[in-house]
C-alpha beads as a LAMMPS data file, in Angstrom:
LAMMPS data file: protein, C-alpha beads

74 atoms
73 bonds

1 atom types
1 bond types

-500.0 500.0 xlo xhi
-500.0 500.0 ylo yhi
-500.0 500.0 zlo zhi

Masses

1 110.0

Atoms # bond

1 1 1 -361.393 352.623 168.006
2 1 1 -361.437 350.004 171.037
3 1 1 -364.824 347.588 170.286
4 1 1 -366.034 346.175 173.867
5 1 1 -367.321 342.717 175.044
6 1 1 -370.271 343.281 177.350
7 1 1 -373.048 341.362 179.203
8 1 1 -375.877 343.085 180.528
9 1 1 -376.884 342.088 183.928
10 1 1 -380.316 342.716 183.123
11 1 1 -380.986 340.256 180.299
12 1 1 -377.686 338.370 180.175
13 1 1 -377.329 339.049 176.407
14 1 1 -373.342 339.191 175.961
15 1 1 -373.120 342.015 172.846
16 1 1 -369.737 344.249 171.482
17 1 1 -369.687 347.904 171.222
18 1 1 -367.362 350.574 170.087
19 1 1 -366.867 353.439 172.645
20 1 1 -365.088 355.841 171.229
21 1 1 -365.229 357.848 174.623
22 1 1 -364.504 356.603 177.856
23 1 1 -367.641 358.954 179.463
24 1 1 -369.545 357.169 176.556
25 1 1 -372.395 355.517 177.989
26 1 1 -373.000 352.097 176.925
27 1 1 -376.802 350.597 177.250
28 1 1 -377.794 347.121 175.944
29 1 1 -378.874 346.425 172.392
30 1 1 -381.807 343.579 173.209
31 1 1 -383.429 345.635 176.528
32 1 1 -381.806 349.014 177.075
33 1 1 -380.239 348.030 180.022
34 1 1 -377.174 349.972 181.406
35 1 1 -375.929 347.430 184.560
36 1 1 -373.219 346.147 182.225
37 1 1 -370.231 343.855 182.993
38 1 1 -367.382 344.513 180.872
39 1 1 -366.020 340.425 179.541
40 1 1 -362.586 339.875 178.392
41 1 1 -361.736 339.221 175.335
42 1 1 -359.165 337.822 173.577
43 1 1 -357.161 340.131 170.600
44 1 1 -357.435 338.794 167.075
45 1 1 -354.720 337.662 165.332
46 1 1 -354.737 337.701 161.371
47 1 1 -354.578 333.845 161.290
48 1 1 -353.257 330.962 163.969
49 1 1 -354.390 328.218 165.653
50 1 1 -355.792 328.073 169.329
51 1 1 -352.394 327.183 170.396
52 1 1 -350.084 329.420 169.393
53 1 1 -350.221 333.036 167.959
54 1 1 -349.372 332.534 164.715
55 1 1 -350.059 329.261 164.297
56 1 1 -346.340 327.883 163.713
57 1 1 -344.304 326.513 166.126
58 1 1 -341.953 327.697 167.445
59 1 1 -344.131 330.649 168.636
60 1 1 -345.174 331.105 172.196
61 1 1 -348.266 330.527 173.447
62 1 1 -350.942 332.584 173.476
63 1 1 -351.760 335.465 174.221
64 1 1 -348.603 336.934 172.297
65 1 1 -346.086 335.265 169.719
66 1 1 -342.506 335.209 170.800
67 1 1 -340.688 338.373 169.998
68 1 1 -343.418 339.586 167.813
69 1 1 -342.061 338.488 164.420
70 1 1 -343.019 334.553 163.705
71 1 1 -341.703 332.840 161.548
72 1 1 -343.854 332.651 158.084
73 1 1 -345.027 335.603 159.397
74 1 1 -342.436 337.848 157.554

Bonds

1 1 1 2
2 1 2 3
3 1 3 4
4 1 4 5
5 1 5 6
6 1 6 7
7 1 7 8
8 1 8 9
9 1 9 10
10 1 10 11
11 1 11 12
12 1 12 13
13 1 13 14
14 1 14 15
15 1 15 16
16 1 16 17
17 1 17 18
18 1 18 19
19 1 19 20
20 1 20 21
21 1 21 22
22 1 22 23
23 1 23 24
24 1 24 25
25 1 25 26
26 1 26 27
27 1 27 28
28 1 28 29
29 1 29 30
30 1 30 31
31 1 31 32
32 1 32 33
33 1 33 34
34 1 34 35
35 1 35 36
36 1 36 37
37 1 37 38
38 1 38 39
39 1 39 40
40 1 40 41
41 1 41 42
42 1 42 43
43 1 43 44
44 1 44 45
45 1 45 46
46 1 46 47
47 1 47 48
48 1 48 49
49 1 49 50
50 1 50 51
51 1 51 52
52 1 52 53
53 1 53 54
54 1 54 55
55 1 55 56
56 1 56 57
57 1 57 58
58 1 58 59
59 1 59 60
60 1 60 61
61 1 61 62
62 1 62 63
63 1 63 64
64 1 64 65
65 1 65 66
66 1 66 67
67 1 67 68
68 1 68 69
69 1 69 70
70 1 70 71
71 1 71 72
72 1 72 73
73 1 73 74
């Protein structure tokens, strides 16, 4: 279930939402609004550092940690 970073154009109130739909409609929480801007956001990862992935070197940078598998990781 994919959650959503939004801000409204309306109000300017940045807010998540799950859409489980694509065709779902998606208004905003704080004025109803439905002129929405879709942000994007960066994936979670279980624990790190802003630097790499998994926070231990020698992982790549982020967005994604070498091969998948870092080590400590295991």
């Amino acid at each position: 279930m994919p959650i959503y970073e939004y801000r409204c154009e309306t109000c300017s109130k940045e807010f998540e939402a799950l859409v489980l739909r694509k065709a779902e409609a998606v208004q905003c929480p704080a004025c109803g609004g439905e002129k929405l801007s879709k942000l994007i956001s960066a994936h979670a990862v279980g624990h790190g550092t802003p630097e790499t992935a998994c926070g231990s070197a020698p992982c790549s940078p982020m967005p994604a940690c070498g091969g998948g598998i870092c080590p400590g990781m295991q």
